[in-house]
LUMLO-837185 format. One record per residue: x, y, z of N, C-alpha, C in turn; residue number from 1. Coordinates in Angstrom, 3 decimals. Example, Ala and Ser with C-alpha at 12.3 -4.5 7.8 and 13.67 -1.06 7.14 Angstrom:
2
(site (13.190, -5.690, 7.800), (12.300, -4.500, 7.800), (13.200, -3.300, 7.800), 1)
(site (12.850, -2.250, 7.080), (13.670, -1.060, 7.140), (12.900, 0.030, 7.870), 2)
END
This chain:
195
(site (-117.548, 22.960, -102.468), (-118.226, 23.064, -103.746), (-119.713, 22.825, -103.522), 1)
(site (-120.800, 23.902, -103.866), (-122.043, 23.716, -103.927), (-122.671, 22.203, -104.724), 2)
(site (-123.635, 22.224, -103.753), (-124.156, 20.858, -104.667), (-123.468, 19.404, -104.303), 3)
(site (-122.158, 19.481, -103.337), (-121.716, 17.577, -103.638), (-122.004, 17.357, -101.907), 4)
(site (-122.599, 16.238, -102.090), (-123.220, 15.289, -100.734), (-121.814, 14.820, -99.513), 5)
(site (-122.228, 15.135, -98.809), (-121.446, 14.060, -97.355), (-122.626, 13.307, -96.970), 6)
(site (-122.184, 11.917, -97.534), (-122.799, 10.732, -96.977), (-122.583, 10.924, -95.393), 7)
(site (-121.462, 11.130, -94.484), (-121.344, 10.715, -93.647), (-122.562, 11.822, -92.549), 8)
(site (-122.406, 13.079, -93.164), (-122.793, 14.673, -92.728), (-124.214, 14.073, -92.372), 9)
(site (-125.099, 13.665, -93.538), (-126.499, 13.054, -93.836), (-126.464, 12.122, -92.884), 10)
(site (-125.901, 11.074, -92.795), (-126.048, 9.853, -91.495), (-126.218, 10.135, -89.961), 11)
(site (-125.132, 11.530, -90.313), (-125.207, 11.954, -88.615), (-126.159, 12.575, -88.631), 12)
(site (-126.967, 13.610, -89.266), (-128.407, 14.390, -88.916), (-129.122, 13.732, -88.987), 13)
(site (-129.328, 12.334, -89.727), (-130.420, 11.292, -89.695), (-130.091, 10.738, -88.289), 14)
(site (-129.251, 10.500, -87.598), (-129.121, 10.118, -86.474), (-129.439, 10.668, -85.755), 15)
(site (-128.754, 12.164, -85.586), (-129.482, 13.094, -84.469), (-131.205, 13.169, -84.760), 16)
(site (-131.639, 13.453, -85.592), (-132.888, 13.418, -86.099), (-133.912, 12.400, -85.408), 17)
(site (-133.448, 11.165, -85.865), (-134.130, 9.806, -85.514), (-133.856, 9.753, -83.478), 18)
(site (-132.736, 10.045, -83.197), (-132.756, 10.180, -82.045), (-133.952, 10.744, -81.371), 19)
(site (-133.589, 12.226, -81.332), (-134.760, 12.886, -80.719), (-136.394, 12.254, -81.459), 20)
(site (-136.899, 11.961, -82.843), (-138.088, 11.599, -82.610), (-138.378, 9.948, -81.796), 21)
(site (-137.443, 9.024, -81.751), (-137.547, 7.694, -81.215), (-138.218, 7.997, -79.765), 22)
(site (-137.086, 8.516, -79.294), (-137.406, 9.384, -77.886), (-138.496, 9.471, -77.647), 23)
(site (-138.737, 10.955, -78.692), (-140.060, 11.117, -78.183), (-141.233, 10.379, -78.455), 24)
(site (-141.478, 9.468, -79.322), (-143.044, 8.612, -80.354), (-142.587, 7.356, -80.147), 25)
(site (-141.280, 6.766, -79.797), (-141.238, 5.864, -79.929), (-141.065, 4.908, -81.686), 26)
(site (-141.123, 3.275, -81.453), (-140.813, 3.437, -83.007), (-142.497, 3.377, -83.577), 27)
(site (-143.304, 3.047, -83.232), (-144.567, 2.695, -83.810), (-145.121, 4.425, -83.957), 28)
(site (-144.923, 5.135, -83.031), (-145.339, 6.566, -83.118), (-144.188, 7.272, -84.068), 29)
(site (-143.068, 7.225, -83.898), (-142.051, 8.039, -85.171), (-142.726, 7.966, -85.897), 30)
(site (-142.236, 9.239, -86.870), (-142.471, 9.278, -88.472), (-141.500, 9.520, -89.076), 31)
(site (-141.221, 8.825, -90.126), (-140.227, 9.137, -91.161), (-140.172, 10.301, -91.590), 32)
(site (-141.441, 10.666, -92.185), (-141.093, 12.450, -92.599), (-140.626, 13.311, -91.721), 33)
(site (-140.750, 13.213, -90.653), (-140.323, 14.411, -89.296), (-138.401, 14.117, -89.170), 34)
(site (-138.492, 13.043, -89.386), (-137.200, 12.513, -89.265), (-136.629, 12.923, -90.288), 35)
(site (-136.612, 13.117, -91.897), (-136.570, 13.322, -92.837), (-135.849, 15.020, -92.613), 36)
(site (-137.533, 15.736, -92.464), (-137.169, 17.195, -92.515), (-136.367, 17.522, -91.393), 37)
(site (-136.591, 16.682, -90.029), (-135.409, 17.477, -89.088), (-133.646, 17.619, -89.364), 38)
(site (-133.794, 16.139, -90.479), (-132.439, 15.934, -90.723), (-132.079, 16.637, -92.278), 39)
(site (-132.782, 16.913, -92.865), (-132.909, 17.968, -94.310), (-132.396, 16.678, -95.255), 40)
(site (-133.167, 15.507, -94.965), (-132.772, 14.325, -96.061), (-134.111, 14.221, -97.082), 41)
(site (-133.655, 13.217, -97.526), (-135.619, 12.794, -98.435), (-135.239, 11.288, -97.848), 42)
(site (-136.631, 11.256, -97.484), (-137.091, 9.842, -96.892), (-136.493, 8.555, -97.964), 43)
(site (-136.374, 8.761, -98.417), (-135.712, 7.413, -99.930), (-134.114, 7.574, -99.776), 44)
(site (-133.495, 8.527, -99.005), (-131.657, 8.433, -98.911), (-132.450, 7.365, -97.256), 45)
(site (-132.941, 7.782, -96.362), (-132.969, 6.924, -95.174), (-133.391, 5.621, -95.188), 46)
(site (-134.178, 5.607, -96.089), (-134.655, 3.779, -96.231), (-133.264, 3.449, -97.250), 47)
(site (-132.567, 4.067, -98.158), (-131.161, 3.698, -98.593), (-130.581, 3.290, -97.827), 48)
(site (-130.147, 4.040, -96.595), (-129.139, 3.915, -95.572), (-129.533, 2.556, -94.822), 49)
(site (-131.248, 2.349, -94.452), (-131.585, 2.060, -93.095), (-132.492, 1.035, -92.955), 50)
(site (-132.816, 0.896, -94.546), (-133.845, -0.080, -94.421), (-135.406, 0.174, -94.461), 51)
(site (-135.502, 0.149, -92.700), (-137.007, 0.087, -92.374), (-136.589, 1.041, -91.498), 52)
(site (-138.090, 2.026, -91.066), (-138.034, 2.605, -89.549), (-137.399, 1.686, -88.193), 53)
(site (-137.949, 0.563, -88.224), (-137.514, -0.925, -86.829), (-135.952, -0.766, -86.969), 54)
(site (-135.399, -0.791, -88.156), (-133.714, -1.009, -88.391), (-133.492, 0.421, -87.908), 55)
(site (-133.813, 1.375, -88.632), (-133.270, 2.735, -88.140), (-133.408, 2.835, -86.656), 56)
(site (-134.404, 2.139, -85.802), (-134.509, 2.588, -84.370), (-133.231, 1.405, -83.481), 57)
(site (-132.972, 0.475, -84.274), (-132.584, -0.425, -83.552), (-130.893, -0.121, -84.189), 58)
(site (-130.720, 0.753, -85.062), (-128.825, 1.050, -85.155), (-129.081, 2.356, -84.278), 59)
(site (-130.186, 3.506, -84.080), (-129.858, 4.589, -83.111), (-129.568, 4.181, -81.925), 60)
(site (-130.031, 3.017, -81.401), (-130.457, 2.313, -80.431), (-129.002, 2.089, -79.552), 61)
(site (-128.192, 0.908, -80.689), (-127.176, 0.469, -80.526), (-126.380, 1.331, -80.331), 62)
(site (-126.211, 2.340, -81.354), (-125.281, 3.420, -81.453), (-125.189, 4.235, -79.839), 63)
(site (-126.384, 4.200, -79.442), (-126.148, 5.167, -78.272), (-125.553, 4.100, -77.312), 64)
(site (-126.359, 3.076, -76.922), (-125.701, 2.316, -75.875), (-124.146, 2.005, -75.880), 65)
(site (-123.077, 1.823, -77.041), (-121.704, 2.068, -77.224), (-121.654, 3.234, -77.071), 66)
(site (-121.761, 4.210, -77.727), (-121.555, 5.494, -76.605), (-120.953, 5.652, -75.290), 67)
(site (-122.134, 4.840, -74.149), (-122.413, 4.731, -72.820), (-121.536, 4.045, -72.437), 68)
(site (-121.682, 2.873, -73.580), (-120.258, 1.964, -72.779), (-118.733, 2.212, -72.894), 69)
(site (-118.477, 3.224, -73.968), (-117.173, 3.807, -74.000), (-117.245, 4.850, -72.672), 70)
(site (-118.400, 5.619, -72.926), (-117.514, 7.077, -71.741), (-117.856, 6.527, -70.184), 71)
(site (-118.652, 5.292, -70.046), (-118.601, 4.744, -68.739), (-118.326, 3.322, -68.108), 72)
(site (-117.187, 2.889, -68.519), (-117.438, 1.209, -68.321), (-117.642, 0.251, -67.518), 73)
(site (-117.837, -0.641, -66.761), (-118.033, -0.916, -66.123), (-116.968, -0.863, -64.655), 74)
(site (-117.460, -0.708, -63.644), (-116.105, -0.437, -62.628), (-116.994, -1.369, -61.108), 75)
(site (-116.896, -2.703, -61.485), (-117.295, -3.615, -60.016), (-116.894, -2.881, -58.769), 76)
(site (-115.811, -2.654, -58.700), (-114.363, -2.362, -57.613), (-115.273, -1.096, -57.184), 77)
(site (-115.581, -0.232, -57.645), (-115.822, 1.511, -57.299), (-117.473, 1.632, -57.580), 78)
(site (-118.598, 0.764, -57.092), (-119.348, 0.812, -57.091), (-120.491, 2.323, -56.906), 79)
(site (-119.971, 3.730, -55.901), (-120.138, 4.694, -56.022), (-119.681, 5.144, -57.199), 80)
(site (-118.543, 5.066, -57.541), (-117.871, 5.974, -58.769), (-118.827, 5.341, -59.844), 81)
(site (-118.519, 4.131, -60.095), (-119.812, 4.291, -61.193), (-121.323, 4.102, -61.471), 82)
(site (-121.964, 4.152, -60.211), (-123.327, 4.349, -60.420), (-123.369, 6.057, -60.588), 83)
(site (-122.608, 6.847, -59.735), (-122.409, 8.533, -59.777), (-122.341, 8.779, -61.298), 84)
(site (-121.611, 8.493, -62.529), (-121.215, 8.077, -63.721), (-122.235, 7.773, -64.687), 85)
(site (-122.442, 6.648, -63.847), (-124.147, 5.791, -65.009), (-125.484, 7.388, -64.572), 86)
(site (-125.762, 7.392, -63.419), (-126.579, 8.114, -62.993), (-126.379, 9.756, -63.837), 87)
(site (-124.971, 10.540, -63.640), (-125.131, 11.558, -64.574), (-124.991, 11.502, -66.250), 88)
(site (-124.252, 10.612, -66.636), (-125.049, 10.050, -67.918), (-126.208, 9.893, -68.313), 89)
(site (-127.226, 9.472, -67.208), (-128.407, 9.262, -67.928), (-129.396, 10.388, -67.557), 90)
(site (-128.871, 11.752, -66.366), (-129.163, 12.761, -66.497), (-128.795, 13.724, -67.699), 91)
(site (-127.517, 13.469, -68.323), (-127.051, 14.367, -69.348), (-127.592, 13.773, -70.575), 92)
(site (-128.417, 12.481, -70.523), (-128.728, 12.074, -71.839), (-129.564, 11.155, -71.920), 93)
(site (-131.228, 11.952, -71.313), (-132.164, 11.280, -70.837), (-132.882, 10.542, -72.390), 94)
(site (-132.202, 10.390, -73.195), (-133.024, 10.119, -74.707), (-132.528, 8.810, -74.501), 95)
(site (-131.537, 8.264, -74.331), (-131.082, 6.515, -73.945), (-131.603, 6.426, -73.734), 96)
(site (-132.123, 6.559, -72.357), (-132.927, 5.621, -71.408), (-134.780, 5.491, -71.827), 97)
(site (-134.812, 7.210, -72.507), (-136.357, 6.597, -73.297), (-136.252, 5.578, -74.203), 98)
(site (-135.392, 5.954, -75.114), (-134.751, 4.753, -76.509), (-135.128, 3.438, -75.728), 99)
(site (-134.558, 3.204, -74.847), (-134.584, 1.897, -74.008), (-135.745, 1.379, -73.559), 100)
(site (-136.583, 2.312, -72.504), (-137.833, 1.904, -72.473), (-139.004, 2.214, -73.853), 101)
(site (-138.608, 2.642, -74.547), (-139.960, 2.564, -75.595), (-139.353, 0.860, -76.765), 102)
(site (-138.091, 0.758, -76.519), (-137.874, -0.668, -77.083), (-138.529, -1.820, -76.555), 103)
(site (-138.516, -1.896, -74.889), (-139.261, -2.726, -74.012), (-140.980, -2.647, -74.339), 104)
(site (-141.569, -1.548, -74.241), (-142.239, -1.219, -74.392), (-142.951, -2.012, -75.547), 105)
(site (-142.494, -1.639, -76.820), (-142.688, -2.142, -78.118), (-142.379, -3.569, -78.208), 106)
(site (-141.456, -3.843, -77.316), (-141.155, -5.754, -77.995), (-141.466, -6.293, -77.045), 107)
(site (-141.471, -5.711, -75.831), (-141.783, -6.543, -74.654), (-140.687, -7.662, -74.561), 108)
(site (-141.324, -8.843, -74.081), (-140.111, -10.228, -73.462), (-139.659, -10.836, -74.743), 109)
(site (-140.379, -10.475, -76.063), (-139.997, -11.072, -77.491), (-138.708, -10.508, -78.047), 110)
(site (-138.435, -11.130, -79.157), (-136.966, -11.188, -78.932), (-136.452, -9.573, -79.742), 111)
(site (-135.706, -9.044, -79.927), (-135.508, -7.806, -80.299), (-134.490, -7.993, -81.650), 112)
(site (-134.419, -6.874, -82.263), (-133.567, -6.893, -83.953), (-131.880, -7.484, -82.772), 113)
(site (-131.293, -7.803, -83.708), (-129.629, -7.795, -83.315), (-129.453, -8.470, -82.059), 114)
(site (-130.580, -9.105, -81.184), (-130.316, -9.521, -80.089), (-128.701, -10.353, -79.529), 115)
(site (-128.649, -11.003, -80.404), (-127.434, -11.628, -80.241), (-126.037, -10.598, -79.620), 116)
(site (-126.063, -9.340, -80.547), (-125.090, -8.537, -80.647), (-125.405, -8.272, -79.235), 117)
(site (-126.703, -7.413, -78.580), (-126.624, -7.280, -77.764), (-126.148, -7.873, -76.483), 118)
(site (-126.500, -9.197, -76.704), (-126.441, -10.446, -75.766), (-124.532, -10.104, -75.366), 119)
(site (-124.165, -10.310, -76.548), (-122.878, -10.476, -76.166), (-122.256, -8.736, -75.545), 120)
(site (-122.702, -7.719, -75.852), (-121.961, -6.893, -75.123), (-122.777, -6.973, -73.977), 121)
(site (-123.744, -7.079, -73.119), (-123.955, -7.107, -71.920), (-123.121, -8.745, -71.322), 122)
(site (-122.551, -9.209, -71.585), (-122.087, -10.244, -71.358), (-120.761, -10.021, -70.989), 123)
(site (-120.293, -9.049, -71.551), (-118.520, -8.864, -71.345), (-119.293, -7.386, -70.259), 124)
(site (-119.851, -6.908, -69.923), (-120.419, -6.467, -68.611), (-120.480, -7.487, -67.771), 125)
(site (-121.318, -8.586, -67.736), (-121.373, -9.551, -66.460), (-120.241, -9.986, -66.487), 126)
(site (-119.303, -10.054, -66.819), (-117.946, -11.084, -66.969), (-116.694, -9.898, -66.202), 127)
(site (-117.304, -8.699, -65.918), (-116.405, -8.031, -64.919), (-116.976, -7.886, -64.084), 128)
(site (-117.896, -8.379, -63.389), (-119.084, -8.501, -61.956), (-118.492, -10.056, -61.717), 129)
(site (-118.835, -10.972, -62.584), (-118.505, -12.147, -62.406), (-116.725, -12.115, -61.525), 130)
(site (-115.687, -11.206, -62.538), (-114.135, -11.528, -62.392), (-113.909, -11.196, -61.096), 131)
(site (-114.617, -9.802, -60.949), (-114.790, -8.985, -59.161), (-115.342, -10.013, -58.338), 132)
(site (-116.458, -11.015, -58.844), (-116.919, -11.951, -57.647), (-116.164, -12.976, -57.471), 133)
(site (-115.354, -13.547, -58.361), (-114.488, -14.564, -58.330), (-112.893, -14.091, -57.676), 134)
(site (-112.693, -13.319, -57.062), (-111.329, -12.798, -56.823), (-111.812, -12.187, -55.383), 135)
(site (-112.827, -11.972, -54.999), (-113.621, -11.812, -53.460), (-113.866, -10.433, -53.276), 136)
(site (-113.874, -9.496, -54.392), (-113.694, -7.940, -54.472), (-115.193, -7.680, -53.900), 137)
(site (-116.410, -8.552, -54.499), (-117.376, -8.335, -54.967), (-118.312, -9.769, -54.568), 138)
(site (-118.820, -9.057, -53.478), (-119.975, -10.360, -53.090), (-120.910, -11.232, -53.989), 139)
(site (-120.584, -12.751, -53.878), (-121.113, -13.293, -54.815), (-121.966, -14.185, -54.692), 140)
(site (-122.907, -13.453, -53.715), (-124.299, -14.081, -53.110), (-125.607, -13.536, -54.207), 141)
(site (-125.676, -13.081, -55.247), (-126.267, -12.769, -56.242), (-125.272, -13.122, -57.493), 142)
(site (-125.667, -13.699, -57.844), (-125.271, -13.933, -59.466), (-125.181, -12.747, -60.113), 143)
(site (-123.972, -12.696, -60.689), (-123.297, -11.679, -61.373), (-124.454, -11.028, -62.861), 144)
(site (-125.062, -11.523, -63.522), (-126.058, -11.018, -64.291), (-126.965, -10.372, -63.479), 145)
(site (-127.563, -11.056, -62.567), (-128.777, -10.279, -61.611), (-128.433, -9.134, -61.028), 146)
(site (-126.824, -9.039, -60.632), (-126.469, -7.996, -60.265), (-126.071, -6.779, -60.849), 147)
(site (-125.356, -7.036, -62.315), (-125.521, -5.858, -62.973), (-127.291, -5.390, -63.483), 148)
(site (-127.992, -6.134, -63.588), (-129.507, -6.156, -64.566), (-129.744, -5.005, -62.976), 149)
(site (-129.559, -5.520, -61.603), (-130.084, -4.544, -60.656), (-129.421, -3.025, -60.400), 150)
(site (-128.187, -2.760, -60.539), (-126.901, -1.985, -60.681), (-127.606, -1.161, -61.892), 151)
(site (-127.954, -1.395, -63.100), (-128.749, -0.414, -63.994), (-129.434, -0.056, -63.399), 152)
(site (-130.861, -0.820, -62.814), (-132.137, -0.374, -62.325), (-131.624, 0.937, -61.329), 153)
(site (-130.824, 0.797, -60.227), (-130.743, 1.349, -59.606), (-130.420, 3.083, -60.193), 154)
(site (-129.209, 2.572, -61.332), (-128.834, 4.304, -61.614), (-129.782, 4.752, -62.872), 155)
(site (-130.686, 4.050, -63.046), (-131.498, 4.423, -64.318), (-132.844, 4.985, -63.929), 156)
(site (-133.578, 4.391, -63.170), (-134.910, 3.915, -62.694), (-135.225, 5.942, -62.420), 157)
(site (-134.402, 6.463, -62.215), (-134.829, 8.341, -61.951), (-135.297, 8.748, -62.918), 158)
(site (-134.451, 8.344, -64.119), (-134.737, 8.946, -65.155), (-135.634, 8.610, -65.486), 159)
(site (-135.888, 7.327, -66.270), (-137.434, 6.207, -66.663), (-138.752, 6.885, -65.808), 160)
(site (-138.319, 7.306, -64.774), (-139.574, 7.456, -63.829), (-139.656, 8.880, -62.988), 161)
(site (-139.320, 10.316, -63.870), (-139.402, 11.028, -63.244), (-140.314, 11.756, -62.118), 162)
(site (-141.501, 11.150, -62.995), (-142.974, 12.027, -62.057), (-142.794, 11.164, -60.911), 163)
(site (-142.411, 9.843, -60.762), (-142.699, 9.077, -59.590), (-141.269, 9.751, -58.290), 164)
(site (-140.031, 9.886, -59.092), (-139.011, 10.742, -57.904), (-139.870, 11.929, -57.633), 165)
(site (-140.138, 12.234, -58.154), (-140.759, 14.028, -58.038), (-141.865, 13.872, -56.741), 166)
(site (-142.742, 12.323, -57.219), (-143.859, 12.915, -56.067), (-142.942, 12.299, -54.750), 167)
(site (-142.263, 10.950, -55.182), (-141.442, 10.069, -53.448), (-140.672, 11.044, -52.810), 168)
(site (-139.669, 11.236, -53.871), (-138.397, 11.529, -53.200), (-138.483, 13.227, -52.895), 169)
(site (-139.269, 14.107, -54.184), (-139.022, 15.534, -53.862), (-138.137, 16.312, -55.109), 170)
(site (-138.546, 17.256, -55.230), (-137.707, 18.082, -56.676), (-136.346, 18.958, -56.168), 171)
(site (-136.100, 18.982, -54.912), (-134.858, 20.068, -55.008), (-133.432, 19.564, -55.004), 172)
(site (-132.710, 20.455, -55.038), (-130.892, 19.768, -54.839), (-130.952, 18.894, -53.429), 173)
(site (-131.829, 19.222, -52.756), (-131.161, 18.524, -51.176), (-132.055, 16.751, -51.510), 174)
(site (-133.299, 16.946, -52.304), (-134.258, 15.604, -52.933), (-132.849, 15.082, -53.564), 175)
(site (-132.458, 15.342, -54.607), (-131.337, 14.488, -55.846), (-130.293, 14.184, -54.747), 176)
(site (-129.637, 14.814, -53.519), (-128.873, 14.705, -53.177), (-128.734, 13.187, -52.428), 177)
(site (-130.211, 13.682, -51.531), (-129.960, 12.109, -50.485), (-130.599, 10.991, -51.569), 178)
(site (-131.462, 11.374, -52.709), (-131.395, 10.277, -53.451), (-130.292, 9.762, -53.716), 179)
(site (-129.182, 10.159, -54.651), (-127.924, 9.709, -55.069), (-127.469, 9.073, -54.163), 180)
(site (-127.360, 9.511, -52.403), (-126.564, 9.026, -51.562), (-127.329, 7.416, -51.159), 181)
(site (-128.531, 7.214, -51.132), (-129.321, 6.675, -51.294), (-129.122, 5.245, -52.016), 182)
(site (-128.905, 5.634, -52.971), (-128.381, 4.892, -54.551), (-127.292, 4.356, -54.264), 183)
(site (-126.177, 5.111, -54.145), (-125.007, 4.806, -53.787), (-124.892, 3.583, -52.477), 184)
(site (-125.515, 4.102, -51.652), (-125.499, 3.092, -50.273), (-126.007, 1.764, -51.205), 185)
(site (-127.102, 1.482, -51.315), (-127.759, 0.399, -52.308), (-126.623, -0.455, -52.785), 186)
(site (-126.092, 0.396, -53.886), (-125.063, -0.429, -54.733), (-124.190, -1.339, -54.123), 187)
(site (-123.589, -0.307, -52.769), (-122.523, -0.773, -51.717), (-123.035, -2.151, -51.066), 188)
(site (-124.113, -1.928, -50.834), (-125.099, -3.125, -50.215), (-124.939, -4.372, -50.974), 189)
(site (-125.408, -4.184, -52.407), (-125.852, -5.293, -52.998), (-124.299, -6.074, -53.489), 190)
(site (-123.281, -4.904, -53.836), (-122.059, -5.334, -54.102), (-121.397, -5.979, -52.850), 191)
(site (-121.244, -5.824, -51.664), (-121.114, -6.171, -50.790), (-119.844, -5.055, -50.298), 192)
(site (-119.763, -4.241, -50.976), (-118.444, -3.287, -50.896), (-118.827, -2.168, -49.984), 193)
(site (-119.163, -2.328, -48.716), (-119.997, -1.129, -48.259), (-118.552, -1.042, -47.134), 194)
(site (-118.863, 0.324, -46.775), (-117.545, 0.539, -46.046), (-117.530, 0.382, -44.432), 195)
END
């Protein structure tokens, strides 16, 4: 029937919407109106939904990182398998990882919206680094937080920093290749799971 609303229809194009501009401007650079017309809302249904721009960046925010943690979870034990995993994830969906650094960026070491929430899902992450180090799977000469916080860096740090792979490492399939292998060795290293 012409004319009747999907609340839910509107949430998701405000999402996709807000996605891609966070990405790109960040939250101090976004604009609501761009966000607005990409998503065919009026700026007064999104501050309905969302509050403030800070709230809207910090539920896209969240929203994506569950995402990540459903289609990749953590795997101590298979340290290749899932940096290979984290790593084409954040090739297939380089807008996280901006989301991520333009949050740092913007709040720096101060404390962030929802922190708590966050706190606790990276926590049931360290607590399967921790279970792997406590059962001898998983070398536990680094503290299990330091080691996942490095385990990101490692499969993230390409994306965050493309111009810098491009000039070190090189742009072709055979560059990504021994990078990955690269990466992979690393992980094995730091996990202690190297073969």
């Amino acid at each position: 029937m012409a004319g009747v609303r999907d609340p839910e229809a509107t949430k998701a194009r405000i999402f996709e919407a807000a996605t891609a501009e966070f990405a790109a401007h960040g939250i101090a650079g976004a604009r609501i109106d761009r966000i607005a017309r990409e998503a065919r809302a009026n700026k007064q249904l999104i501050y309905a939904y969302f509050g403030n721009k800070a709230e809207l960046f910090s539920q896209v925010l969240e929203r994506r990182l569950m995402e990540l943690a459903a289609a990749i979870p953590v795997d101590a034990e298979d340290p290749d398998g899932w940096i290979d995993r984290l790593m084409d994830y954040h090739a297939a969906h380089p807008e996280l990882i901006r989301l991520v650094f333009w949050e740092g960026l913007e709040y720096g070491a101060n404390g962030i919206p929802h922190e708590e929430e966050r706190r606790r899902h990276y926590e049931r992450k360290v607590a399967v680094f921790a279970k792997a180090q406590a059962e001898g799977v998983v070398d536990a000469r680094i503290p299990a937080p330091d080691l996942l916080f490095m385990m990101i860096a490692l499969a993230s740090w390409a994306t965050v920093q493309p111009q810098m792979r491009r000039i070190l490492i090189g742009d072709t399939d055979e560059d990504a290749a021994r990078l990955r292998a690269s990466v992979r060795t690393a992980a094995r290293r730091l996990t202690g799971r190297e073969a």
